[in-house]
N, C-alpha and C positions, 0 to 999 in steps of 0.2 A: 504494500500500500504506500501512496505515494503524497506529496502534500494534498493533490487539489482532490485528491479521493478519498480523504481522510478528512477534508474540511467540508466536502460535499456530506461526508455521514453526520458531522457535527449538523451544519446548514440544516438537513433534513427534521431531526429529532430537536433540533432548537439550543445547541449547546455551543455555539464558536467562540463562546468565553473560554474555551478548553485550548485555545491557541492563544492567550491574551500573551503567554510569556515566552511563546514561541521564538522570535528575536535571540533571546538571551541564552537558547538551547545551545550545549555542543552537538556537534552531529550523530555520538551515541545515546545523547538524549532524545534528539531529533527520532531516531530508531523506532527507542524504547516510544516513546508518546505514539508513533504511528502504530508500532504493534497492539500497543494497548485497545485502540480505537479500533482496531481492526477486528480484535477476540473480544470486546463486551457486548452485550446486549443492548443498546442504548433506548430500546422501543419500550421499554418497562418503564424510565425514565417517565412517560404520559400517563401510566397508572393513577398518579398523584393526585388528577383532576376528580378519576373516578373510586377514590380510595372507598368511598361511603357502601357502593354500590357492589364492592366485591364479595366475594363468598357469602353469600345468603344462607343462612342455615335451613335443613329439613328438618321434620320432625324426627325427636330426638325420645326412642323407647331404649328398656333396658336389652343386654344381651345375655345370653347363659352364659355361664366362667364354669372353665371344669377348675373345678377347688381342689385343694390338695388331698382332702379323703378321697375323692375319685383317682388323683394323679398316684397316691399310694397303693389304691386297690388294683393299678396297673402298671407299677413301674418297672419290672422287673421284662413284661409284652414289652411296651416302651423302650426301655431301653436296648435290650436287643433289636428292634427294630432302626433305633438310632446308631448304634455300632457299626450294622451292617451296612448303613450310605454309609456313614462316614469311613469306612474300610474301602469301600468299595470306590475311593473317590468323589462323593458326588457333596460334600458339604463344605464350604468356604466359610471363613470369619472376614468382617468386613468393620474395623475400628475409624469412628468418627474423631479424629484428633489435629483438625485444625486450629484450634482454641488456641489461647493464650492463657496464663495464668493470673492473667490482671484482677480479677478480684479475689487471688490470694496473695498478692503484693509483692507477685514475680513478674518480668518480661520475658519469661520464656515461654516457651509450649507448654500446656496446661502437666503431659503425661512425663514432664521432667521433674515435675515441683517431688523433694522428698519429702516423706510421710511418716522417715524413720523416728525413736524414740532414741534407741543406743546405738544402729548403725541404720545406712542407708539401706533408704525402701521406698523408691520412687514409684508413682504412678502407674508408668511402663510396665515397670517392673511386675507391680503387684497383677494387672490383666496377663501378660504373657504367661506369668506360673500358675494363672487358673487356669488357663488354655494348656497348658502343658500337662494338669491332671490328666484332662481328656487324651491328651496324645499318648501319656501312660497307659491311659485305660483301655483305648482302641489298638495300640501297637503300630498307629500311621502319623506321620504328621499331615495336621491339617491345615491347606495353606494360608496364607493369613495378609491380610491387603490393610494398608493402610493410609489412610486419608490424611493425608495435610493439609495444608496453604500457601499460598503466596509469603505469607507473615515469617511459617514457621519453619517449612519443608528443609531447608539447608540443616540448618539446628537439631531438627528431630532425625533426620536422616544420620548424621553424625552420631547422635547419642549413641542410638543404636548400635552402631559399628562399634563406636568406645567403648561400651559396656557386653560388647559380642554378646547381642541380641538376647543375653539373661539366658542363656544357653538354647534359646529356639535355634533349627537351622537356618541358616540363614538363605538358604535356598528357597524355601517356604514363605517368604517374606519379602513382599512387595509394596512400593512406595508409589503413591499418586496423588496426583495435586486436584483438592477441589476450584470448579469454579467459579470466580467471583464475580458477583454483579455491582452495578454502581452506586453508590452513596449519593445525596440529595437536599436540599432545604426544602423548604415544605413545599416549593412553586414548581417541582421539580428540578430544578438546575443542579449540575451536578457539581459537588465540592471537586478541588485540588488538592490533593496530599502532599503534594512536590510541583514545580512551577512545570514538570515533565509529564509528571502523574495523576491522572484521575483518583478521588477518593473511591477505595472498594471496600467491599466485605463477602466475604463466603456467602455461597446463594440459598441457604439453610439445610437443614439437616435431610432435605429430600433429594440435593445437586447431587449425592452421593455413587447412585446410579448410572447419570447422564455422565458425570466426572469420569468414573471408570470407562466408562464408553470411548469419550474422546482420547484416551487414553490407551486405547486399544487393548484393552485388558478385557473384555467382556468376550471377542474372538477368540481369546488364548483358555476363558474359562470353558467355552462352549466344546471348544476343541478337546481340553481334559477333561472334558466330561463332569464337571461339578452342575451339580441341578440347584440347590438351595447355596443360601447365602445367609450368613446369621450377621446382622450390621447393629452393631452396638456402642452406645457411647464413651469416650476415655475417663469418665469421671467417677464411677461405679466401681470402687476396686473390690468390691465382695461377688459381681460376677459372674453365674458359669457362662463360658462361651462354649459355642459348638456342644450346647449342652444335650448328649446323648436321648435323656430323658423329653427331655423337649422338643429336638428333631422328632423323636420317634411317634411322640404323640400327635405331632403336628402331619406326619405323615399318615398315620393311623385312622384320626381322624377324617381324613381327605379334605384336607381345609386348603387353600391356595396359601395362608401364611398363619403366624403363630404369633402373639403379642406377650411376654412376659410379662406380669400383670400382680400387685400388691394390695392387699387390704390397706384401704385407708386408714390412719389414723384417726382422721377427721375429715367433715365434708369437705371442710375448705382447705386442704391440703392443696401444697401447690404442686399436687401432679395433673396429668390427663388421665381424663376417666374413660374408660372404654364403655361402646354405649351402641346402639342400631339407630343411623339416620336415615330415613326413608328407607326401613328393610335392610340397608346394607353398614355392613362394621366400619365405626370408625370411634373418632374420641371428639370429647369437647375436653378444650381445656381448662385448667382451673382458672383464668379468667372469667372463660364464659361458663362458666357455673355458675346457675340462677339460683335463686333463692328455693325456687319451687322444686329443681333438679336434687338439689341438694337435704332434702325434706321428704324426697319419693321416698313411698317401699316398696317393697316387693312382696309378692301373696306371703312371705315367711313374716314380715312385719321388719325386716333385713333394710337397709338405705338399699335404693336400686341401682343406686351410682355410687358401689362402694370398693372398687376396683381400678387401679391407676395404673399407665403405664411407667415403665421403667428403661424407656429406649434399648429396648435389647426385642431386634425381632428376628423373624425368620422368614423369607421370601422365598420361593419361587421363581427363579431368574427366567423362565419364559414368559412368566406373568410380568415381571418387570418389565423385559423389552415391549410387549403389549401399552404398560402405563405410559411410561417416557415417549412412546409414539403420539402418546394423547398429548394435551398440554393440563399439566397441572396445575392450579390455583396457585397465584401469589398472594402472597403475604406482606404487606407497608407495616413494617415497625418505627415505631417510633426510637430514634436512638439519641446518644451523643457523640459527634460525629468531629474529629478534628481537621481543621480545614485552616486554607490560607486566607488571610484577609485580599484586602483592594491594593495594600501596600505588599505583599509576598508576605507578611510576616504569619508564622503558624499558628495557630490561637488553640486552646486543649478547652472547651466548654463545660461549665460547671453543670450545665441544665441540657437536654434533650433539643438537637436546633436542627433536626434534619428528620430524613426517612432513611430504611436500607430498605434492601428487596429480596425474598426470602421464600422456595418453597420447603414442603413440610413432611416430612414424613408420614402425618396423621390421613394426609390428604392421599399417599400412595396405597393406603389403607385402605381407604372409602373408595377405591378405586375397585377395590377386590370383590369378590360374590361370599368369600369367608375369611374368618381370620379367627384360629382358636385362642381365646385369653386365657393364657396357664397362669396359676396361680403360684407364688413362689412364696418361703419362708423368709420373712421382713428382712431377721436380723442376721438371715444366715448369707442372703444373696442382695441386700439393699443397702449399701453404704456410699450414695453421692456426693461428691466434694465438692458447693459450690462458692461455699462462703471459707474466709479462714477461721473464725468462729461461729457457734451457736448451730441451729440446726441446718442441717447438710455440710457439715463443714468439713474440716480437717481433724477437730477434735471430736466430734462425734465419729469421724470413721475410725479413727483410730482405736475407739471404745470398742467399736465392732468386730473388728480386726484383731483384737487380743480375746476377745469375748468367744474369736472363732479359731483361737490356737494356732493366729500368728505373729511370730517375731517380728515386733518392728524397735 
Protein backbone atom coordinates (compact mmCIF):
# COMPACT_ATOMS: atom_id res chain seq x y z
CA UNK A 1 0.00 0.00 0.00
CA UNK A 2 1.15 3.06 -1.13
CA UNK A 3 0.55 6.80 0.15
CA UNK A 4 -2.52 7.81 -2.07
CA UNK A 5 -4.03 4.31 -1.37
CA UNK A 6 -3.65 4.45 2.03
CA UNK A 7 -5.12 8.11 2.22
CA UNK A 8 -7.84 7.04 0.00
CA UNK A 9 -8.95 4.35 2.91
CA UNK A 10 -8.48 7.07 5.59
CA UNK A 11 -10.60 9.66 2.92
CA UNK A 12 -13.28 6.94 2.80
CA UNK A 13 -14.08 5.94 6.46
CA UNK A 14 -13.44 9.70 7.55
CA UNK A 15 -10.08 9.57 9.36
CA UNK A 16 -7.09 11.76 7.39
CA UNK A 17 -6.29 13.01 10.63
CA UNK A 18 -4.22 9.79 10.62
CA UNK A 19 -1.61 11.57 8.38
CA UNK A 20 -1.60 14.92 10.30
CA UNK A 21 2.06 13.97 11.31
CA UNK A 22 2.87 12.30 8.27
CA UNK A 23 5.72 15.13 7.26
CA UNK A 24 7.61 14.32 10.33
CA UNK A 25 7.79 10.33 9.59
CA UNK A 26 11.04 8.51 8.62
CA UNK A 27 10.57 6.34 5.89
CA UNK A 28 10.34 3.13 8.27
CA UNK A 29 7.62 4.85 9.99
CA UNK A 30 6.33 5.86 6.75
CA UNK A 31 6.03 1.78 6.21
CA UNK A 32 4.96 0.89 9.51
CA UNK A 33 1.79 3.67 9.34
CA UNK A 34 0.81 2.22 5.62
CA UNK A 35 0.87 -1.22 6.86
CA UNK A 36 -1.12 -0.47 9.64
CA UNK A 37 -3.93 1.09 7.55
CA UNK A 38 -3.68 -1.59 5.40
CA UNK A 39 -4.60 -4.68 8.05
CA UNK A 40 -7.21 -2.63 10.37
CA UNK A 41 -10.75 -2.71 9.88
CA UNK A 42 -11.53 0.94 9.68
CA UNK A 43 -15.49 0.22 8.73
CA UNK A 44 -16.23 -0.54 12.57
CA UNK A 45 -14.96 2.96 13.19
CA UNK A 46 -19.14 4.15 11.91
CA UNK A 47 -20.50 1.75 14.41
CA UNK A 48 -20.29 4.65 16.98
CA UNK A 49 -23.23 6.41 15.33
CA UNK A 50 -25.32 3.36 15.72
CA UNK A 51 -23.85 2.00 19.13
CA UNK A 52 -27.63 2.30 20.78
CA UNK A 53 -29.20 0.04 18.13
CA UNK A 54 -26.62 -2.86 18.23
CA UNK A 55 -27.36 -6.23 19.74
CA UNK A 56 -30.82 -6.23 20.62
CA UNK A 57 -31.48 -8.97 23.04
CA UNK A 58 -34.17 -12.10 22.71
CA UNK A 59 -35.99 -13.55 25.10
CA UNK A 60 -33.95 -14.71 27.77
CA UNK A 61 -35.35 -18.54 29.47
CA UNK A 62 -33.37 -20.78 31.65
CA UNK A 63 -31.06 -23.79 30.24
CA UNK A 64 -30.43 -27.25 31.86
CA UNK A 65 -26.63 -27.49 33.51
CA UNK A 66 -25.65 -31.06 33.81
CA UNK A 67 -24.56 -30.43 37.69
CA UNK A 68 -22.00 -32.21 39.18
CA UNK A 69 -24.02 -35.27 40.67
CA UNK A 70 -24.87 -36.19 37.13
CA UNK A 71 -21.04 -35.33 35.99
CA UNK A 72 -20.08 -37.91 38.99
CA UNK A 73 -22.71 -40.54 38.12
CA UNK A 74 -20.62 -40.53 34.65
CA UNK A 75 -17.39 -39.64 34.97
CA UNK A 76 -15.47 -42.57 34.71
CA UNK A 77 -18.03 -43.13 30.49
CA UNK A 78 -16.72 -39.53 30.32
CA UNK A 79 -13.62 -39.70 30.79
CA UNK A 80 -12.69 -42.56 28.74
CA UNK A 81 -14.44 -41.04 26.07
CA UNK A 82 -12.36 -37.85 26.45
CA UNK A 83 -8.84 -39.88 26.59
CA UNK A 84 -9.74 -41.43 23.51
CA UNK A 85 -9.93 -37.93 21.13
CA UNK A 86 -7.42 -36.70 22.96
CA UNK A 87 -5.03 -39.99 22.16
CA UNK A 88 -6.34 -40.11 19.09
CA UNK A 89 -5.30 -36.49 18.11
CA UNK A 90 -8.27 -34.61 17.68
CA UNK A 91 -8.38 -32.17 20.99
CA UNK A 92 -6.28 -28.60 20.95
CA UNK A 93 -5.91 -26.03 23.85
CA UNK A 94 -6.31 -22.66 22.76
CA UNK A 95 -4.93 -19.96 25.60
CA UNK A 96 -6.29 -16.32 25.59
CA UNK A 97 -3.16 -14.39 26.77
CA UNK A 98 -2.95 -11.14 25.10
CA UNK A 99 -3.53 -9.20 28.24
CA UNK A 100 -1.39 -7.14 30.14
CA UNK A 101 -0.84 -7.09 33.78
CA UNK A 102 -1.90 -3.51 34.20
CA UNK A 103 -4.33 -3.81 36.85
CA UNK A 104 -1.83 -5.99 38.82
CA UNK A 105 0.64 -3.06 38.76
CA UNK A 106 2.85 -4.94 36.07
CA UNK A 107 3.77 -3.93 32.26
CA UNK A 108 4.18 -7.05 31.40
CA UNK A 109 1.99 -9.91 29.99
CA UNK A 110 -0.60 -10.80 32.33
CA UNK A 111 0.77 -14.87 32.29
CA UNK A 112 4.38 -13.53 33.41
CA UNK A 113 3.16 -11.72 36.69
CA UNK A 114 4.44 -14.32 39.73
CA UNK A 115 2.12 -15.68 42.16
CA UNK A 116 4.83 -17.22 44.17
CA UNK A 117 4.97 -17.04 48.10
CA UNK A 118 8.61 -18.68 48.77
CA UNK A 119 9.65 -19.25 45.05
CA UNK A 120 8.59 -18.42 41.68
CA UNK A 121 5.14 -19.52 40.29
CA UNK A 122 4.09 -17.49 37.53
CA UNK A 123 0.85 -17.56 35.64
CA UNK A 124 2.20 -19.60 32.74
CA UNK A 125 3.56 -21.56 34.66
CA UNK A 126 0.60 -22.56 36.84
CA UNK A 127 -1.89 -23.22 33.35
CA UNK A 128 0.93 -25.36 31.56
CA UNK A 129 1.31 -27.82 34.75
CA UNK A 130 -2.54 -28.23 34.77
CA UNK A 131 -2.27 -29.15 31.08
CA UNK A 132 0.58 -31.26 31.73
CA UNK A 133 -1.67 -33.45 34.25
CA UNK A 134 -3.75 -34.26 31.25
CA UNK A 135 -0.73 -35.10 29.09
CA UNK A 136 0.28 -37.41 32.07
CA UNK A 137 -2.94 -38.91 32.15
CA UNK A 138 -3.54 -39.59 28.39
CA UNK A 139 0.26 -40.59 27.57
CA UNK A 140 0.11 -37.72 24.37
CA UNK A 141 0.85 -34.22 24.22
CA UNK A 142 -1.72 -32.00 23.54
CA UNK A 143 -0.98 -29.24 21.25
CA UNK A 144 -1.23 -26.02 22.80
CA UNK A 145 -1.61 -22.60 20.78
CA UNK A 146 -1.30 -19.42 22.11
CA UNK A 147 -2.71 -16.17 21.68
CA UNK A 148 -0.82 -12.93 22.15
CA UNK A 149 -0.64 -9.23 20.94
CA UNK A 150 0.75 -6.79 19.24
CA UNK A 151 1.47 -5.27 23.01
CA UNK A 152 2.91 -8.58 24.39
CA UNK A 153 3.87 -11.30 21.72
CA UNK A 154 7.83 -10.56 21.72
CA UNK A 155 7.96 -10.63 25.78
CA UNK A 156 5.67 -13.78 26.18
CA UNK A 157 7.31 -15.60 23.21
CA UNK A 158 10.67 -15.08 25.00
CA UNK A 159 9.55 -16.15 28.52
CA UNK A 160 8.64 -19.18 27.37
CA UNK A 161 11.83 -20.02 25.70
CA UNK A 162 13.63 -18.61 29.17
CA UNK A 163 11.84 -20.76 31.21
CA UNK A 164 11.96 -23.88 28.46
CA UNK A 165 8.36 -23.94 28.23
CA UNK A 166 7.85 -25.25 32.34
CA UNK A 167 8.87 -28.44 30.79
CA UNK A 168 5.99 -28.61 27.89
CA UNK A 169 7.55 -29.77 24.50
CA UNK A 170 8.00 -27.38 22.88
CA UNK A 171 7.10 -28.79 19.71
CA UNK A 172 3.51 -28.80 20.89
CA UNK A 173 3.54 -25.01 21.27
CA UNK A 174 2.52 -22.59 19.06
CA UNK A 175 2.55 -18.77 19.02
CA UNK A 176 -0.13 -16.38 17.27
CA UNK A 177 -0.95 -12.84 17.24
CA UNK A 178 -4.60 -11.61 17.89
CA UNK A 179 -6.00 -9.15 15.83
CA UNK A 180 -6.50 -5.74 16.62
CA UNK A 181 -9.14 -3.22 15.89
CA UNK A 182 -9.15 0.60 16.23
CA UNK A 183 -9.56 2.68 19.32
CA UNK A 184 -11.87 5.91 19.07
CA UNK A 185 -13.41 9.06 20.85
CA UNK A 186 -16.84 8.92 21.14
CA UNK A 187 -17.55 10.63 17.36
CA UNK A 188 -15.77 7.89 16.19
CA UNK A 189 -12.39 9.25 15.19
CA UNK A 190 -9.65 7.32 15.77
CA UNK A 191 -6.83 8.06 18.55
CA UNK A 192 -2.95 8.01 17.75
CA UNK A 193 -0.70 6.12 19.87
CA UNK A 194 2.57 7.40 18.14
CA UNK A 195 2.51 10.22 15.40
CA UNK A 196 3.02 6.78 13.14
CA UNK A 197 0.46 4.65 14.96
CA UNK A 198 -3.03 4.33 15.20
CA UNK A 199 -4.43 3.71 18.78
CA UNK A 200 -5.51 -0.35 18.86
CA UNK A 201 -6.69 -2.96 21.09
CA UNK A 202 -7.23 -6.79 20.77
CA UNK A 203 -10.61 -7.40 18.97
CA UNK A 204 -12.01 -9.30 22.01
CA UNK A 205 -12.15 -12.45 23.31
CA UNK A 206 -14.08 -13.94 20.06
CA UNK A 207 -10.93 -12.54 17.24
CA UNK A 208 -9.42 -15.77 18.76
CA UNK A 209 -10.64 -18.00 15.88
CA UNK A 210 -10.41 -15.56 12.95
CA UNK A 211 -6.71 -14.78 14.53
CA UNK A 212 -5.79 -18.30 14.05
CA UNK A 213 -7.07 -18.24 10.80
CA UNK A 214 -5.07 -15.51 9.36
CA UNK A 215 -2.44 -17.20 10.62
CA UNK A 216 -2.60 -20.03 8.80
CA UNK A 217 -2.94 -22.22 11.66
CA UNK A 218 -6.42 -23.57 11.23
CA UNK A 219 -5.19 -25.54 7.71
CA UNK A 220 -2.40 -27.12 9.72
CA UNK A 221 -5.19 -28.17 12.50
CA UNK A 222 -7.44 -29.58 9.90
CA UNK A 223 -4.60 -31.26 8.32
CA UNK A 224 -3.69 -33.01 11.90
CA UNK A 225 -6.74 -33.87 12.23
CA UNK A 226 -7.79 -32.04 15.75
CA UNK A 227 -11.76 -31.61 15.63
CA UNK A 228 -12.31 -29.61 19.16
CA UNK A 229 -10.51 -26.86 20.51
CA UNK A 230 -10.63 -26.13 24.30
CA UNK A 231 -9.88 -21.98 24.37
CA UNK A 232 -9.46 -20.76 27.78
CA UNK A 233 -8.41 -17.70 29.51
CA UNK A 234 -4.68 -16.92 31.11
CA UNK A 235 -6.10 -15.76 34.38
CA UNK A 236 -7.75 -18.81 35.87
CA UNK A 237 -4.71 -20.72 37.26
CA UNK A 238 -6.83 -23.48 39.11
CA UNK A 239 -7.92 -24.62 35.41
CA UNK A 240 -8.20 -28.14 33.87
CA UNK A 241 -7.42 -27.70 30.27
CA UNK A 242 -8.16 -30.28 27.75
CA UNK A 243 -10.15 -31.42 30.54
CA UNK A 244 -10.70 -35.30 29.77
CA UNK A 245 -13.87 -35.40 31.62
CA UNK A 246 -15.27 -32.45 29.86
CA UNK A 247 -14.26 -33.35 26.38
CA UNK A 248 -15.91 -36.48 26.93
CA UNK A 249 -19.10 -35.28 28.03
CA UNK A 250 -19.30 -32.64 25.71
CA UNK A 251 -19.00 -35.24 23.05
CA UNK A 252 -21.24 -37.75 24.74
CA UNK A 253 -23.73 -35.46 24.80
CA UNK A 254 -23.67 -34.45 21.01
CA UNK A 255 -23.67 -30.95 21.84
CA UNK A 256 -21.67 -28.60 19.08
CA UNK A 257 -19.79 -27.07 22.22
CA UNK A 258 -19.21 -27.23 26.03
CA UNK A 259 -19.39 -24.01 28.42
CA UNK A 260 -17.43 -24.66 31.99
CA UNK A 261 -19.91 -23.40 34.14
CA UNK A 262 -19.91 -22.33 38.24
CA UNK A 263 -22.40 -21.85 40.82
CA UNK A 264 -22.85 -18.54 41.60
CA UNK A 265 -22.01 -17.20 44.76
CA UNK A 266 -24.53 -14.44 44.35
CA UNK A 267 -26.84 -13.11 41.77
CA UNK A 268 -24.99 -10.39 41.04
CA UNK A 269 -21.71 -11.99 40.69
CA UNK A 270 -19.77 -10.43 38.08
CA UNK A 271 -19.74 -13.55 35.83
CA UNK A 272 -21.87 -14.42 32.73
CA UNK A 273 -24.78 -16.53 33.22
CA UNK A 274 -25.59 -19.14 30.89
CA UNK A 275 -29.02 -18.90 29.81
CA UNK A 276 -31.57 -19.99 26.21
CA UNK A 277 -32.18 -16.76 24.07
CA UNK A 278 -34.66 -17.31 21.72
CA UNK A 279 -34.31 -21.22 22.11
CA UNK A 280 -30.61 -21.02 21.48
CA UNK A 281 -27.53 -21.18 24.38
CA UNK A 282 -25.99 -18.20 25.15
CA UNK A 283 -25.09 -15.98 28.36
CA UNK A 284 -26.06 -12.59 29.59
CA UNK A 285 -23.61 -10.94 31.33
CA UNK A 286 -23.47 -9.69 34.67
CA UNK A 287 -24.01 -6.39 33.52
CA UNK A 288 -27.01 -7.01 31.91
CA UNK A 289 -28.57 -8.85 34.65
CA UNK A 290 -31.84 -7.48 35.47
CA UNK A 291 -33.37 -7.31 38.55
CA UNK A 292 -36.06 -9.77 37.42
CA UNK A 293 -33.21 -12.34 35.92
CA UNK A 294 -31.62 -12.37 38.98
CA UNK A 295 -34.98 -13.06 41.40
CA UNK A 296 -36.20 -16.16 38.63
CA UNK A 297 -36.48 -19.62 39.99
CA UNK A 298 -36.64 -22.49 38.68
CA UNK A 299 -39.67 -25.33 39.25
CA UNK A 300 -36.97 -26.42 42.22
CA UNK A 301 -37.47 -22.82 43.98
CA UNK A 302 -33.34 -22.82 42.76
CA UNK A 303 -32.36 -18.82 41.15
CA UNK A 304 -32.68 -19.95 37.36
CA UNK A 305 -29.73 -17.84 36.44
CA UNK A 306 -27.54 -19.59 38.92
CA UNK A 307 -24.78 -20.66 36.78
CA UNK A 308 -21.64 -18.59 35.37
CA UNK A 309 -19.30 -18.83 32.81
CA UNK A 310 -15.69 -19.34 33.59
CA UNK A 311 -14.15 -18.67 29.83
CA UNK A 312 -12.98 -22.02 29.44
CA UNK A 313 -14.84 -23.67 26.58
CA UNK A 314 -14.84 -26.39 24.10
CA UNK A 315 -15.73 -25.82 20.26
CA UNK A 316 -16.05 -27.77 17.53
CA UNK A 317 -13.75 -26.35 14.91
CA UNK A 318 -16.04 -27.15 11.82
CA UNK A 319 -18.71 -25.23 13.64
CA UNK A 320 -16.32 -22.54 14.16
CA UNK A 321 -15.32 -22.02 10.51
CA UNK A 322 -19.21 -22.04 9.86
CA UNK A 323 -19.58 -18.92 12.73
CA UNK A 324 -16.46 -16.70 11.42
CA UNK A 325 -18.10 -17.14 7.90
CA UNK A 326 -21.03 -15.33 9.42
CA UNK A 327 -20.22 -11.86 10.87
CA UNK A 328 -20.51 -11.62 14.58
CA UNK A 329 -21.83 -8.84 16.70
CA UNK A 330 -19.78 -6.12 17.81
CA UNK A 331 -19.28 -4.84 20.87
CA UNK A 332 -18.58 -0.56 21.74
CA UNK A 333 -16.99 -0.41 25.06
CA UNK A 334 -16.40 2.12 26.79
CA UNK A 335 -12.79 2.51 27.71
CA UNK A 336 -9.67 4.69 28.70
CA UNK A 337 -7.87 5.05 25.86
CA UNK A 338 -4.22 6.98 25.68
CA UNK A 339 -3.81 9.16 22.88
CA UNK A 340 -1.82 12.15 21.49
CA UNK A 341 -3.04 15.47 21.83
CA UNK A 342 -3.21 18.53 18.89
CA UNK A 343 0.21 19.20 20.13
CA UNK A 344 1.81 15.40 19.71
CA UNK A 345 2.06 15.28 23.26
CA UNK A 346 0.79 11.69 25.00
CA UNK A 347 -1.92 12.28 27.52
CA UNK A 348 -2.70 8.80 29.88
CA UNK A 349 -6.77 9.79 30.93
CA UNK A 350 -7.84 9.41 34.22
CA UNK A 351 -11.75 8.93 33.02
CA UNK A 352 -13.02 6.67 30.04
CA UNK A 353 -12.65 9.31 26.69
CA UNK A 354 -13.11 6.85 23.85
CA UNK A 355 -14.78 3.44 22.59
CA UNK A 356 -12.66 0.14 21.56
CA UNK A 357 -14.32 -2.46 19.38
CA UNK A 358 -14.64 -5.89 20.46
CA UNK A 359 -16.21 -9.37 19.40
CA UNK A 360 -17.20 -12.00 22.09
CA UNK A 361 -17.13 -15.12 22.76
CA UNK A 362 -20.64 -15.24 24.37
CA UNK A 363 -21.93 -14.31 20.98
CA UNK A 364 -19.95 -17.53 19.06
CA UNK A 365 -22.20 -19.39 21.48
CA UNK A 366 -25.49 -18.06 20.46
CA UNK A 367 -24.39 -18.93 17.23
CA UNK A 368 -24.59 -22.67 18.08
CA UNK A 369 -27.88 -25.03 18.14
CA UNK A 370 -26.16 -26.55 21.72
CA UNK A 371 -23.68 -25.92 24.20
CA UNK A 372 -23.43 -28.25 27.28
CA UNK A 373 -22.93 -26.07 30.63
CA UNK A 374 -20.75 -28.40 32.82
CA UNK A 375 -20.74 -27.65 36.16
CA UNK A 376 -17.33 -27.42 37.93
CA UNK A 377 -16.08 -27.57 41.69
CA UNK A 378 -15.79 -23.59 42.76
CA UNK A 379 -12.76 -23.94 44.71
CA UNK A 380 -11.15 -26.70 43.00
CA UNK A 381 -11.15 -25.28 39.26
CA UNK A 382 -12.05 -21.37 39.85
CA UNK A 383 -9.25 -19.17 40.91
CA UNK A 384 -9.36 -15.72 38.54
CA UNK A 385 -6.77 -13.15 38.96
CA UNK A 386 -8.01 -9.85 38.15
CA UNK A 387 -7.47 -7.45 40.74
CA UNK A 388 -4.03 -7.53 42.83
CA UNK A 389 -6.34 -7.41 45.91
CA UNK A 390 -9.65 -8.52 47.36
CA UNK A 391 -11.88 -10.64 45.21
CA UNK A 392 -10.58 -12.36 42.03
CA UNK A 393 -7.40 -11.36 42.85
CA UNK A 394 -3.97 -12.59 43.44
CA UNK A 395 -4.55 -13.13 47.18
CA UNK A 396 -7.48 -14.96 46.92
CA UNK A 397 -5.83 -17.22 44.26
CA UNK A 398 -3.26 -17.82 46.19
CA UNK A 399 -5.62 -19.17 49.12
CA UNK A 400 -6.95 -21.48 46.60
CA UNK A 401 -3.95 -22.67 45.26
CA UNK A 402 -2.44 -23.85 48.64
CA UNK A 403 -6.05 -25.00 49.78
CA UNK A 404 -5.54 -27.33 46.46
CA UNK A 405 -1.83 -28.69 47.52
CA UNK A 406 0.10 -26.24 45.65
CA UNK A 407 3.43 -24.96 46.23
CA UNK A 408 3.65 -21.48 45.77
Amino acid sequence: MGYQEAYDKLEKYGQPHVFQYYDELSGYEKEALFKQIMDTDLAVLQQCAHREELNPRGVITPIEVMQLAQIEERREEFTQIGLEAIRAGRVGAVMLAGGMGTRLGSDEPKGIYNIGLTKEVFIFQRLVENLMDVVQQAGVWVPLYVMTSDKNHEVTVSFFREKNYFGYDADHVIFFKQDMAPASDYHGKVYMEEKYKMSTSPNGNAGWFVSMKKAGLVDKIKETGIEWLNVFAVDNVLQRIADPCFVGATIAMNCAAGAKVVKKNAPDERVGAMCLEDGRPSIVEYYDMTQELMDAKDAEGEPAYNFGVILNYLFREKDLEEIVARKLPLHIVEKKIPYLDEEGRRVKPDNPNGYKFEQLVLDMIHELDSCLPYEIVRNREFAPIKNKTGIDSVESARILCQENGIEL
